[in-house]
Legacy VTK file of the C-alpha trace (Angstrom):
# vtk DataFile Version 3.0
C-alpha trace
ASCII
DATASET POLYDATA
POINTS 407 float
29.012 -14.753 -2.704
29.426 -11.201 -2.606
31.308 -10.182 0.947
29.521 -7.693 3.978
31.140 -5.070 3.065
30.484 -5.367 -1.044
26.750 -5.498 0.097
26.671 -2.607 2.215
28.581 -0.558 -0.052
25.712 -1.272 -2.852
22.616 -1.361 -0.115
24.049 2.452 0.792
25.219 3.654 -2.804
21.426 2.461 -3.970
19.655 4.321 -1.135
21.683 7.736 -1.464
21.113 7.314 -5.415
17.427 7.317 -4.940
17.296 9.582 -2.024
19.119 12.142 -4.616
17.246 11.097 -7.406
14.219 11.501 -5.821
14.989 15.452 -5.627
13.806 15.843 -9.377
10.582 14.095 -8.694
8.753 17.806 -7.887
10.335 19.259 -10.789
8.972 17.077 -13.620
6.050 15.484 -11.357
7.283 11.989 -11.426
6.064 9.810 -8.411
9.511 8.862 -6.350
7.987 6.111 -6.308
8.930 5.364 -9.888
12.246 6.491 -9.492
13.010 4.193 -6.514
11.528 1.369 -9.073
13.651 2.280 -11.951
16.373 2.251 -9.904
16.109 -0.721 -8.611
15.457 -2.243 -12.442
18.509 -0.768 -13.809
20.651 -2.040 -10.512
19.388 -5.228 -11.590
21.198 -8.306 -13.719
18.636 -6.965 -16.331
20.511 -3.668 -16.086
24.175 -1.704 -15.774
24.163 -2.843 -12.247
24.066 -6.642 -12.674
22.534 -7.494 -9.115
21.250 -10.631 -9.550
17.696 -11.187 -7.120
14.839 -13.421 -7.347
14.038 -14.454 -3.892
10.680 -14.211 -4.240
10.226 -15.135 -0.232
13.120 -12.749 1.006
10.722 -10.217 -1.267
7.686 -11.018 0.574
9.151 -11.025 3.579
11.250 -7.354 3.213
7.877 -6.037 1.785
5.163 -7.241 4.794
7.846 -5.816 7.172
8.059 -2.304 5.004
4.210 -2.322 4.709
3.395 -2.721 9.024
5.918 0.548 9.044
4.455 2.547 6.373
1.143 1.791 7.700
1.840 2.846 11.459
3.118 5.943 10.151
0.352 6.805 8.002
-1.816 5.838 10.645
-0.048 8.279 12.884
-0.396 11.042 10.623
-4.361 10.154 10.178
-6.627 12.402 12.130
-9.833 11.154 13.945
-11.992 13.735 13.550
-11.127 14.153 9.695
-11.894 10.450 9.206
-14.964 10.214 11.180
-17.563 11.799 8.584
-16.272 9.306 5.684
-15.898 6.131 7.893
-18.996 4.507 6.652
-18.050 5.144 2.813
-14.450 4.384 3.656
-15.064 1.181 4.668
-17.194 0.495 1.770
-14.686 0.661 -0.847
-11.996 -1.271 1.232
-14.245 -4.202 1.414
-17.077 -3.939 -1.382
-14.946 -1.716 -3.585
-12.069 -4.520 -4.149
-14.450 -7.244 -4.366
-16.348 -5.122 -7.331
-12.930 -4.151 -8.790
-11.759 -7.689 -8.673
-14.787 -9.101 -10.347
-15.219 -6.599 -13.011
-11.389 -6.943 -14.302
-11.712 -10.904 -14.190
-14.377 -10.574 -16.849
-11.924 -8.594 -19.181
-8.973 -10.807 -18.159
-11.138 -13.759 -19.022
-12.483 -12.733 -22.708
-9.408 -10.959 -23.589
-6.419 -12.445 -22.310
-7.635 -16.686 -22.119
-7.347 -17.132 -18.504
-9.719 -19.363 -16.733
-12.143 -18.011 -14.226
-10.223 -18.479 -11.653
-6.671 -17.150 -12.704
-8.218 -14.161 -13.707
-10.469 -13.624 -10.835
-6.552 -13.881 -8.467
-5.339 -11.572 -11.578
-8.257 -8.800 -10.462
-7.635 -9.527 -6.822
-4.026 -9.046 -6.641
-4.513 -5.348 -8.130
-7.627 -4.773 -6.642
-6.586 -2.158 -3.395
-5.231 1.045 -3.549
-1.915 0.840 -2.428
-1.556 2.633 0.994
2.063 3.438 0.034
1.381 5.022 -3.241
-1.959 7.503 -1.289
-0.065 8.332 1.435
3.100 9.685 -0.854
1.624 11.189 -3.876
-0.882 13.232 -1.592
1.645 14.497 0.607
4.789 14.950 -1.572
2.827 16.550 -4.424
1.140 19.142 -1.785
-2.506 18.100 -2.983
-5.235 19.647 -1.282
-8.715 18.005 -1.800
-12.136 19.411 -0.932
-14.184 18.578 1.280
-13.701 14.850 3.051
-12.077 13.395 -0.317
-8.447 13.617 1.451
-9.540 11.279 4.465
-12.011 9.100 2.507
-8.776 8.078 0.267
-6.426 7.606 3.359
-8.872 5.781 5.222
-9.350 3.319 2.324
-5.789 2.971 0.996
-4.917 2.143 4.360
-8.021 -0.207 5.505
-8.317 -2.429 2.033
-5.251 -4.290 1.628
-7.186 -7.029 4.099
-9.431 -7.832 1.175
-7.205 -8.082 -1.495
-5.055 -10.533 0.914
-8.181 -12.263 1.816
-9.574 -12.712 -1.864
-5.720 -13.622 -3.278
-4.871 -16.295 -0.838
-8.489 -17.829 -1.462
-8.209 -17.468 -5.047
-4.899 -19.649 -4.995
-6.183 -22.650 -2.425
-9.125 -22.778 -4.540
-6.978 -23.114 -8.069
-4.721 -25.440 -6.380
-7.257 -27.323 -4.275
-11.152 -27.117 -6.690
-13.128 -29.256 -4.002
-11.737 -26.372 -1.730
-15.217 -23.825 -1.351
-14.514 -19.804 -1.132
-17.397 -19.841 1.872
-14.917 -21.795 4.013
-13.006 -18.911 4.302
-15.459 -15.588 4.687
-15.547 -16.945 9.017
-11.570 -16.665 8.627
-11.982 -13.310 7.160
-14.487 -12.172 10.170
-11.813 -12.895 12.536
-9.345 -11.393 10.812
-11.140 -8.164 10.649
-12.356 -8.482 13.971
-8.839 -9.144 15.801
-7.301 -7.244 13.786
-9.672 -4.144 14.932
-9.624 -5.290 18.689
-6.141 -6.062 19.245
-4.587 -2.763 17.056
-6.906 -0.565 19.495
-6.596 -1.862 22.602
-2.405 -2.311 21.850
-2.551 1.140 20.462
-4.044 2.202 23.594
-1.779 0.111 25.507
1.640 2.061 23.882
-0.055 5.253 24.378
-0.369 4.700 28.113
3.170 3.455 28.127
4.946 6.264 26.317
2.986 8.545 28.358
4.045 6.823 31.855
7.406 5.111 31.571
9.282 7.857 31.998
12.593 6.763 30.032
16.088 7.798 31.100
16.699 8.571 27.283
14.809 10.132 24.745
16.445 8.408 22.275
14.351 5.115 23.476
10.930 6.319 22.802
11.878 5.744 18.866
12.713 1.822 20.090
9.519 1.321 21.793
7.209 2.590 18.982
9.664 0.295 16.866
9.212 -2.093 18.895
5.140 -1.922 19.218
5.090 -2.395 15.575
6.212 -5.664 15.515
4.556 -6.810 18.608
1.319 -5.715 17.349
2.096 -7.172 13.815
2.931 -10.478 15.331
0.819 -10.753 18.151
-2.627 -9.991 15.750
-1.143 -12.255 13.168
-0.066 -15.444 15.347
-3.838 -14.923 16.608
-5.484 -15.291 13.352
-5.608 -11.182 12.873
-5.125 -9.117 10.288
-1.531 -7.579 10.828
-1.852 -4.498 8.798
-5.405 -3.392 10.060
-4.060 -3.749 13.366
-0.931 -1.545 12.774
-2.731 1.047 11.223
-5.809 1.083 13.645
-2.691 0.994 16.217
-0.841 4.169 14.970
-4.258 5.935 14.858
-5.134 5.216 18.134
-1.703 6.650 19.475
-1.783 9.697 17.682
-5.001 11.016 18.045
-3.921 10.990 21.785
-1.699 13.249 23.702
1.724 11.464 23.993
5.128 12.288 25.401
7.563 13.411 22.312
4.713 13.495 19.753
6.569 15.810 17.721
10.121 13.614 17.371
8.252 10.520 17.435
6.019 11.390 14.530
9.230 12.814 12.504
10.855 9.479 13.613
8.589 7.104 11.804
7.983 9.762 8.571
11.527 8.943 7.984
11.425 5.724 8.686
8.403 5.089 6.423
10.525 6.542 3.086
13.618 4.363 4.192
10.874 1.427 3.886
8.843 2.867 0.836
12.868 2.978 -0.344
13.767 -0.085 0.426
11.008 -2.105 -0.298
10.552 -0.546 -4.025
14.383 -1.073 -4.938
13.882 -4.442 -3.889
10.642 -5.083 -6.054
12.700 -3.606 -9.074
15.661 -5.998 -8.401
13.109 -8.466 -8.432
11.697 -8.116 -11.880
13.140 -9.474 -15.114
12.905 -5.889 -17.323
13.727 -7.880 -20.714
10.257 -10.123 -19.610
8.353 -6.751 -19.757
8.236 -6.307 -23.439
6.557 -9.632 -24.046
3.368 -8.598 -22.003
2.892 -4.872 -22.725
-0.076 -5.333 -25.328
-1.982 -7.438 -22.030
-0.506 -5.331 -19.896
-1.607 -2.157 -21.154
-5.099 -3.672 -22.077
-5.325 -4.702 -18.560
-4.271 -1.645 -16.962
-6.741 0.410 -19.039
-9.282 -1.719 -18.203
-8.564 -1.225 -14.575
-8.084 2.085 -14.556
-10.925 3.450 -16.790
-13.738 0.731 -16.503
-13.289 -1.558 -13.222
-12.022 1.027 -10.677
-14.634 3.901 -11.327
-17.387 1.087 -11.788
-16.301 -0.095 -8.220
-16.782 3.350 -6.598
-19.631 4.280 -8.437
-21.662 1.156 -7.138
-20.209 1.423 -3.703
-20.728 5.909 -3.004
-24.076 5.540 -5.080
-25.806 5.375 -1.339
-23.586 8.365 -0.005
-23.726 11.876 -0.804
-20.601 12.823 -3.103
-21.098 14.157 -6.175
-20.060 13.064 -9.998
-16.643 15.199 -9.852
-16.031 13.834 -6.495
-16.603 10.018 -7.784
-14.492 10.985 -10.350
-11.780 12.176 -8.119
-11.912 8.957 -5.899
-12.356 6.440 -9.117
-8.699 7.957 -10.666
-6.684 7.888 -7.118
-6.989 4.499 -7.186
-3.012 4.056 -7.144
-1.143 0.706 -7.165
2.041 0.372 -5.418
4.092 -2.395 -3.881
1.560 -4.288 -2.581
0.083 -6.099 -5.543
4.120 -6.633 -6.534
3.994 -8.337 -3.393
0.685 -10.438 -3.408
2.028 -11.349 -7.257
5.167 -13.206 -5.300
2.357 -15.568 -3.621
1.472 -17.195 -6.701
4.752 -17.743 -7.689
5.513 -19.373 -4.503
2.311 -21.751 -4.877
3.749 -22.802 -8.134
0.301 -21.416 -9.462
-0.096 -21.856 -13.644
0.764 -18.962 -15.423
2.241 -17.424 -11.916
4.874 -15.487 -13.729
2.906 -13.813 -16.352
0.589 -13.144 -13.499
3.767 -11.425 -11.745
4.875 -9.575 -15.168
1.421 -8.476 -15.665
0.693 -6.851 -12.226
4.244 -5.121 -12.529
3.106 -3.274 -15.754
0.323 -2.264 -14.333
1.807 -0.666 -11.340
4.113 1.013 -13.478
1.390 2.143 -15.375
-0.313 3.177 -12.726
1.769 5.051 -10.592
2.831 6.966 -14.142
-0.182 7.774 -15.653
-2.318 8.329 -12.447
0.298 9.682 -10.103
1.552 12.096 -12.338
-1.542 13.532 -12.897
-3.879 14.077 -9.713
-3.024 17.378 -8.900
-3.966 18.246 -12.774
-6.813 16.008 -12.811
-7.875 17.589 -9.003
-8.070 20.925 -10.894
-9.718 19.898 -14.176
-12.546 18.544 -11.624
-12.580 21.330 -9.586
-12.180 19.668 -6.484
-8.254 21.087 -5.327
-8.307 23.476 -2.860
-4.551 25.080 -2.024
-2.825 23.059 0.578
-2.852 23.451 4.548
0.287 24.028 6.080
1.540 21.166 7.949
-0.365 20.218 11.535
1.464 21.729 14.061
2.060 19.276 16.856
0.359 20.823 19.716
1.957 18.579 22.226
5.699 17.872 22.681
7.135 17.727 26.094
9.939 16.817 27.541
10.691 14.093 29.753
LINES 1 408
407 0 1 2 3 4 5 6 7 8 9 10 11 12 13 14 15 16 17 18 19 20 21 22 23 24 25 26 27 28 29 30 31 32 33 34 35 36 37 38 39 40 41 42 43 44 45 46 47 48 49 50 51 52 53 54 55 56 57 58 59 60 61 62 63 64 65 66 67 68 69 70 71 72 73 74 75 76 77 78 79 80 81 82 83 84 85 86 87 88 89 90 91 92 93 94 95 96 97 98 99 100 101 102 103 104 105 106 107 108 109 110 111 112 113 114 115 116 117 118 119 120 121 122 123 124 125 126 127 128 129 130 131 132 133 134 135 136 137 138 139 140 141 142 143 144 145 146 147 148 149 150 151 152 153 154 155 156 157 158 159 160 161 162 163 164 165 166 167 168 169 170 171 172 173 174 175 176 177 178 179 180 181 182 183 184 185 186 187 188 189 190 191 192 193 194 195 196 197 198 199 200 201 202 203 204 205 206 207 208 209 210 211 212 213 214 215 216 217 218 219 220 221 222 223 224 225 226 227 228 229 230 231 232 233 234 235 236 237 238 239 240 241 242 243 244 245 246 247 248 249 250 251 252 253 254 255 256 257 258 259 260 261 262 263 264 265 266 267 268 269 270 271 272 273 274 275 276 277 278 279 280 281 282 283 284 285 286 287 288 289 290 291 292 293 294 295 296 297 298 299 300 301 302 303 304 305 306 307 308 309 310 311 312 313 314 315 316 317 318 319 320 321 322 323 324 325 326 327 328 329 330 331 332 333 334 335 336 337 338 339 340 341 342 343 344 345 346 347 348 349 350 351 352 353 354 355 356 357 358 359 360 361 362 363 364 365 366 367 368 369 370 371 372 373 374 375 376 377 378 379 380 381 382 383 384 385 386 387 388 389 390 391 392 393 394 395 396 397 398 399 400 401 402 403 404 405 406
């Protein structure tokens, strides 16, 4: 048992490693997301660094607590007004949009792999959502401007679908290890997920807002430590009440900043950073987790899957679900390749594992590749792919905060 200090030495070596290595991500257009993977592969037993991890529920754990921070931030950062014109569409492909993604894969997965129904239907489900993570990091580190209400529309859904995905996974598994088990018995739980998840992230949202605003600290420095602490009260709260954690985190960092707050400026700067220690974190951990010598024994099913994912179910899924809404083919397009995969389906792949479903670590293997897949092939190439369509406009400087006083 490696001693306190050993650890922190590597936790700290690992984060300034990726922090620095991160730096050549603009230069050659690699995702730091990738890099903070790779990393965390090659500090692995698999690799020079000889870390051996595979807590699956320490995993899980690290990565919902990562996720509720990533999504308050981005929730922060996401503007009412900008969001308002593609809510209806939005909302479409986080619900509709996995469920079509899911189903289309299984069929591939089924014919071309051997899975049953079932195991490939939780294969589809488990990479369904566009990881919120991935959007909110690629769009914003790679300066891409979109026209039009593309922008929103992909930050509205990356951060609103992971509900769905959660929802169809964990149903997928009780019904593969319980078959009299029906997948109707659990569309009222996913109503009242939604539903508490929406009511309690407002009205707590609202709550911290009116606190921040009236509480008048003795220290600035404890303005970071409520918002902190909001986060995991909403998180807990929603979830302990049979919400949806996430929704209510995001629809909770929404609410407070579309609202004037005390220290909007260092509070919003607070969390940004916070968010990459997370995205940091929780990807270093996912690449500790993974067996890289595995990998080589699924990359013909991998890369079948992830083709099939990227070029046939994903653009199927928003095809069927914007056919009723007025964007055009290039902006379908657009919208069908951002359909990124981060940590999230890493994470939802540790569920299986942890049911002791069959085949739960090819499963895990298989939704690795295709996030690394992914996050190479599609993340290196929006802005190029933005400009082939014709749809990249040059980026707005960075919203001014137009509020930041001073207790």
């Amino acid at each position: 048992m490696p001693s306190l200090e050993h650890i922190l030495l590597a936790v700290g070596s690992l984060l300034i490693l990726s922090i620095l290595a991160s730096k050549a991500t603009g230069r050659f257009g690699v995702p730091a997301l990738l890099i903070f993977l790779a990393i965390g592969m090659l500090a692995g037993s698999d690799g020079p660094g000889g870390i051996y991890f595979d807590d699956d529920q320490a995993a899980q754990s690290l990565g919902v607590l990562a996720l509720a921070y990533i999504l308050f931030s981005g929730g922060l950062e996401t503007q009412w007004r900008e969001i308002r014109p593609v809510l209806a569409p939005g909302l479409t492909l986080a619900t509709l949009g996995v469920l079509f993604t899911a189903a289309v894969l299984a069929v591939g997965v089924k014919h071309f792999l051997g899975f049953s129904w079932l195991e490939a239907f939780l294969l589809g489900a488990i990479v369904s959502s566009t990881d919120a993570a991935a959007v909110f990091s690629v769009l914003r580190s790679r300066n891409v401007g979109l026209k039009g209400n593309l922008k929103p529309l992909l930050e509205l859904e990356s951060g609103s679908n992971d509900p769905m995905a959660v929802f169809l996974s964990l149903g997928l598994i009780e019904l593969i290890k319980n078959p009299a088990f029906s997948m109707w018995q659990l569309f009222p739980s996913f109503l009242k997920q939604m539903a508490l998840g929406v009511v309690l992230g407002y009205a707590l949202g609202r709550a911290a807002a009116w606190t921040i605003n009236r509480i008048h600290l003795n220290y600035e420095g404890l303005y970071p430590v409520l918002t902190l602490s909001t986060v995991l009260v909403t998180y807990g709260l929603t979830a302990v009440a049979g919400g949806n954690g996430f929704l209510a985190v995001y629809l909770a960092g929404m609410v407070i900043g579309n609202r004037r707050l005390l220290h909007k400026k260092s509070l919003t700067h607070f969390h940004d950073g916070l968010a990459w220690l997370m995205q940091i974190a929780m990807f270093l951990t996912l690449g500790l987790l993974v067996f890289p010598s595995q990998l080589p024994a699924v990359i013909p099913a991998g890369l079948l899957t992830s083709l099939a994912l990227i070029f046939v179910a994903r653009p199927l899924a928003v095809f069927l679900c914007l056919s009723v809404f007025r964007f055009d083919l290039r902006e379908k397009a657009l919208l069908s390749w951002v359909g990124l995969k981060g940590a999230v389906p890493i994470i939802l792949a540790t569920f299986p594992r942890l049911a002791h479903v069959p085949h739960a670590d090819d499963i895990f293997n298989l939704v690795f590749f295709i996030v690394l897949t992914s996050v190479l092939l599609q993340g290196t190439t929006i802005p190029l792919v933005a400009r082939w369509l014709g749809v990249q406009t040059p980026e707005s400087p960075a919203r001014a905060l137009p509020l930041d006083e001073e207790g």
